[in-house]
Structures are given as C-alpha cells and as structure tokens.
C-alpha angles and dihedrals in degrees: 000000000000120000090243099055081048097052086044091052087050090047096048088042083054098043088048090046088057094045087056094045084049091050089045098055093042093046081055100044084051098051087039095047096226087146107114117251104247090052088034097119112218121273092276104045081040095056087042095058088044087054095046099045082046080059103043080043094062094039091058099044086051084045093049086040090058100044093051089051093051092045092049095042078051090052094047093048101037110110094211143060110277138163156110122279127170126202123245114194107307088335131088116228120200106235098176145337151193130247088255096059092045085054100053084049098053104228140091113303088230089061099061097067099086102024128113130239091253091050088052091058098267103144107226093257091058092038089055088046085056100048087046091053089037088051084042095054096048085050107041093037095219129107110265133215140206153156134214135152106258106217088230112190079243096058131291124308137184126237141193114202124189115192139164140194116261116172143288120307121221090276082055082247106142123248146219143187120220140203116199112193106183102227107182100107081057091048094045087052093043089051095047087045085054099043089051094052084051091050098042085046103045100031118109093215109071110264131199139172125225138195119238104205095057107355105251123159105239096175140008121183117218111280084045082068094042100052097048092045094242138122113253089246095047104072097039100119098016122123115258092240091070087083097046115095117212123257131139087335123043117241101258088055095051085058098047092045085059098046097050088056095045088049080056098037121016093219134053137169134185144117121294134195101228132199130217132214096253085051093255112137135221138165122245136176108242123203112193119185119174120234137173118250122208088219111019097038120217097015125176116224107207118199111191127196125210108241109145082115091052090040093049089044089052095045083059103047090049095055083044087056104043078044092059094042084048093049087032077058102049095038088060090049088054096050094040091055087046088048091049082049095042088054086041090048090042079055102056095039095061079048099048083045101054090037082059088041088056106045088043078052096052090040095059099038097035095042116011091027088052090039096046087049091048085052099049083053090049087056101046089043088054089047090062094047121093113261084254090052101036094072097081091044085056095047090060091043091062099050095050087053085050090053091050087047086062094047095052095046098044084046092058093050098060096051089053130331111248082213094059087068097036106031104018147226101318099047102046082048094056092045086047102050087043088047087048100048086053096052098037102038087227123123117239109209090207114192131161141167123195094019096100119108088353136131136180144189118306095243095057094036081065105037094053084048088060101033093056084040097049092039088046096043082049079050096054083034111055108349096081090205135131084220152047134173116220117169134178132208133177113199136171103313097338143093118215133192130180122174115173134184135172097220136120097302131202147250101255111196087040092051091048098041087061134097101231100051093107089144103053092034090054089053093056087044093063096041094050089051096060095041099251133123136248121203124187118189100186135144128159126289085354090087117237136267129216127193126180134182129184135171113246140206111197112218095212134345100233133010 
C-alpha cells in the first residue's frame, strides 16, 4: 500500500477517535444536566438527543472499530516494514509497527512500540539521517525517501525507507509513518548490471549480451563490432546465429547445441567459426557465463576472443606434422629396405670373400702346392745324382722356382697392386688396362684428364682401382665384345668414371634385385660409402653404360 493511502488511513483512525472523545463528553453533560436552564430542552427532546448522541456513539466506536481492524489486517499482511514513529527532541521513538518490522528486527512484535532508533540498531549516523528527513518532512510538507545500508546481525542490507508527516501525538511531539523495502536483492542486481557493463566495455576480448528466451543480442561493446564488422546499433535485436557461419553444423544448430549446454550448465566455452558482415569468416574462442537481468531476465554474456592466427598456426603445424609422420613413414620404409639390402650385401660380401678365400686357396694348393712338391722332388732327385748328373736336375729346378716366383707375383697383384700405394692412380691404371688386355684379348681405350702428377686420398685411390677392375672383369665376363672405353677425369672436387661397351647388355633392375649380383652390389656399396653416385644405363643386345662420380681430396697436387 502507498504511503499516502496509509497516512490517510492514520488520519481517518485519529479524526474517528475525536469524534468519539466529542460524543462522549456531550453523552456525559446530558445525563449529568450541566446544560444551562434557559438552552436545557424539556424531558422528551432531552431524552431524544440523549438517544441520538447513544446512537452516533455506537456508529463511531463500529467505524473506529473498523478502521482499526483494516489498519491492523494491513499491518499484519503487509510484506514490508511499516509503522508510526514521533520525534522527541533529537531522538526517533517507535510508535508503532507491523509484524514484518518486528521480524527483520528480530524481537516480539509487543516490545517495538517505546524504543528508540538506536535501541532498534540504527548506528548514530543513520539515527541522525532519520530525525533530518523526519524534520524535513514536517517543514517541506511532502513524503521523503532514502537509502542507507542497515548494519543487520545477518550481514548488511540495504534499505529504502519512504515516510510522511502526519500529525502531533498525545505529548504534541510530531509524528510520521514509515515504509521500509529491503532493497538489497535490487542493489545487489544494479550493481552486477553495472559491474557487467564495466566488464563488456572495458574488456580487450568482444563482448555481447544475449538474450536467453529468444536469443536476441541486447548489447555489444566496441571490439565485439569491430570484429564482426557491424555497427553497434546494428546488431541490437538480431538472433545470435546471424553471427555464426556455417560449417558441419548449420548456424541454428550450433546455437541450439550451446544453449542446450548452457541450460545444463550455465557456462560453456569452446571455439567458434564466426561470420562477418561482409560474409568473411574467423575463429574465435567464445566464453559464455548466465546471469540474471533486471529487465531481460536469464541473459548470457558472451566474451570472444580473436584466434583465427592461433587456429591457422595450429592448421599448419598439424599438416607439418601429418608431413613429417608421412615422410617419418616413408623414411622407415626406406632403412628398413636398405637394411634388408645391407644384410643382403653383407651377405654377398662374406660370400665374395670366401669365394676369393677359396680360389686363393686352390691357387695355392692346386698350382703353387703341386709346383712347390715337383720342385722338392727335383731337388731330392739332384741330391742322389752324382755331382756330374745333378746339373740338368738343378736347371729345371730353377725354372720351375722361377715359375713359382711369377705366380706368386701375378697372385699378389690381384689381390692389391704394390704400385697403387707407391706410384699412384694413373699409373696402376695404365699397368692394369695394359695386364688385362693381355690376358682378355680385349682392347682397353684408356683415356684420362686431370689424373697426371696427382694423388688423392687413400680411400678414393682404391675405390676407382676396383671399380675400373670389377666393370672391366663384367666386361670379359658378360659384354662379348673385343673393346671397351674406360676414361677417367678429375675436376674440380669430383671424381668421374665413365667406362662404355657395345656388347650384349643386361636387364638392370633384374641383375640388381638377385641374389647373386656381388659384383655389382659391391660397386654401389662403395660408391654409396663415399657419397658418390653410380649410373648404369644397360638393356639387352643395346651394351651397357657405366658412369661414376666420387668426391675427391687430392693428397697432394704434384709428386
């Protein structure tokens, strides 16, 4: 009820209470005869005013009766603090007050009539605040209003009290009604509305607010128009999925997938795909929190956070990634096929090793083994002779040591030329081509550039040796030709060698995919160690081609 119907209910209470006071006095003048003689009426009109002022009596009493019940039903009902209270002197007196007062107070309803403000928990600073807006309200005529923060014994709360002068109690001390509204749940709102303007206005991240009951956007601070590309103004009252681009899920169930969540939840957080006005798209990371608005009721404040850079970063890093496990993939393939070849080459080598071991060892049992035993004879046999007969005996003993001598000599040879250590590359190369020709009868066009007066490392003196022995013994081996071209240059940092015939030629990849191409497989193998590389251009009945080419580090320029 308004402060004014209350005060009007007061005023009428107080104007029944006088009548009554008035018809009381003059019930009692008329049974006691005070009238004077000359205005006392006769017996019967005497009787008759007695009667009628019995029956105004009894009207005013049920009126005030009345009154008093519907002021103190409106006391009991009433869900705020309401009552009378008068001044005395610079202090406020409780006059009255409803059930509700006497509740937030925290005491009998009976023991608030009587107390003073301070009594009732006002601090003095408050208590003074009451008796100023009481004074102001006696002088100025007109309802006041106020708030304050009442110190409660469960925590502060604030309070907005409305009161109004209303007349002069029995003691002629004025006095006032009051209406108390705790307004502390409003306060509280206000202030969170105002903390989350703050917030949405000052914060770096774009901020909007949204409506829960149909998704509206009801504000947007400055960097949410920016980055969406709208004036302020012109997203107020859109649907939120105006600003959703569509992906995998269209925009209206992106939004309904949130809100269910946030209906769950009140709170959700996660990466959006975002569209501009101009229908350009970026990611951003959305938080999303649930308040209560005064106005708008359940609204979701959405802060977004700009991550297309971060999204994009992390796009390339994972195709980085899925491009290194491809490549890690392929890379493992690769080692473990040229660990399936290194086993497969160790293979061969013990097996071109022991093939070596065992004609060395046939070589030495079958030739020299046999030579050396006919010599021993020739020498027994020459020991039984007489000194006269014994000459011829040591003549052919002689030869066949001199033919052992050879043996030996050619033996050692092919295992590794004495002259590649002491002379060099150039010349072993020339007393090779020249030994195999000999033996082969195939002539060896021997050319070179950049070999003369050269040496190189250890390591590359020996590999280009083998490689020219083991292409020209394939040659004598497989090529069915009376010539073959080998040729030799040394540029600048590299090694080349080229060795060419016109023979039968051979299936490449077959020959190197079995089991039994050592010497081709041995060649690669050295090339491969010294970081060079090894072509063969070959095909059936078309000769063969092989190029070569190794780094080299000369030893010295001249010796």
């Amino acid at each position: 009820m308004p402060a004014a119907t209350k005060a009007t209910l007061l005023t009428e209470n107080e104007i029944q209470r006088r009548r009554i006071l008035e018809l009381e006095a003059q019930l009692a003048a008329c049974q006691r005869g005070d009238e004077s003689p000359q205005r006392a009426p006769a017996g019967t009109e005497r009787d008759d005013r007695l009667f009628a002022a019995l029956a105004e009596l009894t009207r005013a009493n049920t009126a005030l009766e009345a009154s008093q019940a519907t002021l103190q039903g409106f006391y009991d009902s009433a869900p705020f603090m309401m009552g009378i209270a008068e001044l005395d002197g610079d202090k406020t007196v409780a006059v009255s007050a409803n059930r509700a007062t006497a509740e937030f107070l925290a005491m009998p309803p009976k023991k608030v009539p009587g107390q003073s403000g301070v009594a009732l928990g006002n601090p003095a600073e408050f208590e003074r605040l009451w008796v100023e807006t009481y004074r102001r309200c006696q002088r100025e005529g007109q309802p006041a209003h106020f708030e304050y923060a009442y110190p409660h014994i469960n925590g502060s709360r604030w309070l907005r009290a409305t009161t109004a002068f209303i007349g002069f109690g029995p003691t002629d001390n004025p006095r006032f009604s009051f209406v108390v509204e705790d307004s502390t749940a409003r306060k509280q709102t206000e202030e969170a509305l105002r903390l989350a303007a703050t917030i949405t206005e000052n914060k770096v991240d774009g901020a909007n607010m949204i409506r829960a009951s149909d998704g509206a956007i009801i504000h947007v601070n400055a960097r949410f128009s920016e980055m969406f590309g709208y004036a302020s103004d012109e997203l107020i009252g859109q649907n939120v999925s105006v600003l959703n681009a569509p992906g995998i899920e269209s925009p209206d169930d992106v939004v309904a997938r949130i809100t269910a969540y946030l209906d769950a939840q009140d709170a959700w957080r996660g990466d959006v795909l975002n569209r501009r006005k101009d229908g350009s798209t970026f990611w951003s990371h959305a938080s999303i929190v649930t308040f209560e608005h005064p106005q708008h009721g359940k609204v979701w404040i959405s802060f977004q956070e700009d991550i297309t850079a971060r999204r994009q970063a992390e796009d390339a890093l994972r195709q980085m990634n899925d491009t290194l496990e491809q490549q890690v993939m392929e890379r493992t393939a690769e080692l473990r096929k040229s660990h399936a070849q290194t086993q497969a080459l160790s293979r061969q080598m013990i097996e071109t090793q022991e093939n070596e071991r065992r004609a060395i060892g046939r070589e030495l049992h079958d030739e020299i083994g046999q030579t050396l035993t006919g010599l021993t004879l020739l020498l027994e046999m020459a020991q039984r002779l007489p000194p006269e007969a014994n000459r011829a005996k040591l003549t052919q003993a002689q030869a066949v040591a001199g033919e052992l001598i050879d043996r030996v000599s050619a033996l050692s040879l092919d295992l590794r030329p004495p002259m590649l250590d002491d002379l060099g590359l150039l010349p072993t190369l020339r007393w090779f081509v020249e030994r195999y020709a000999s033996q082969t009868s195939i002539r060896v066009d021997f050319h070179h550039r950049g070999l003369k007066n050269r040496r190189f490392a250890p390591a590359i003196e020996t590999a280009v040796y083998r490689l020219v022995q083991e292409s020209l013994t394939n040659v004598g081996r497989h090529a069915q030709v009376d010539m073959v071209s080998v040729r030799v240059v040394a540029g600048k940092g590299t090694l080349d060698i080229y060795v060419e015939d016109a023979g039968a030629g051979f299936d490449v990849h077959g020959v190197l995919e079995r089991s039994d191409s050592s010497g081709l497989s041995g060649m690669r193998e050295r090339v491969n160690l010294l970081e060079g590389t090894l072509a063969i251009d070959a095909a059936p009945g078309h000769g063969t081609r092989v190029t070569i080419r190794l780094p080299s580090t000369p030893q010295e320029s001249h010796r």
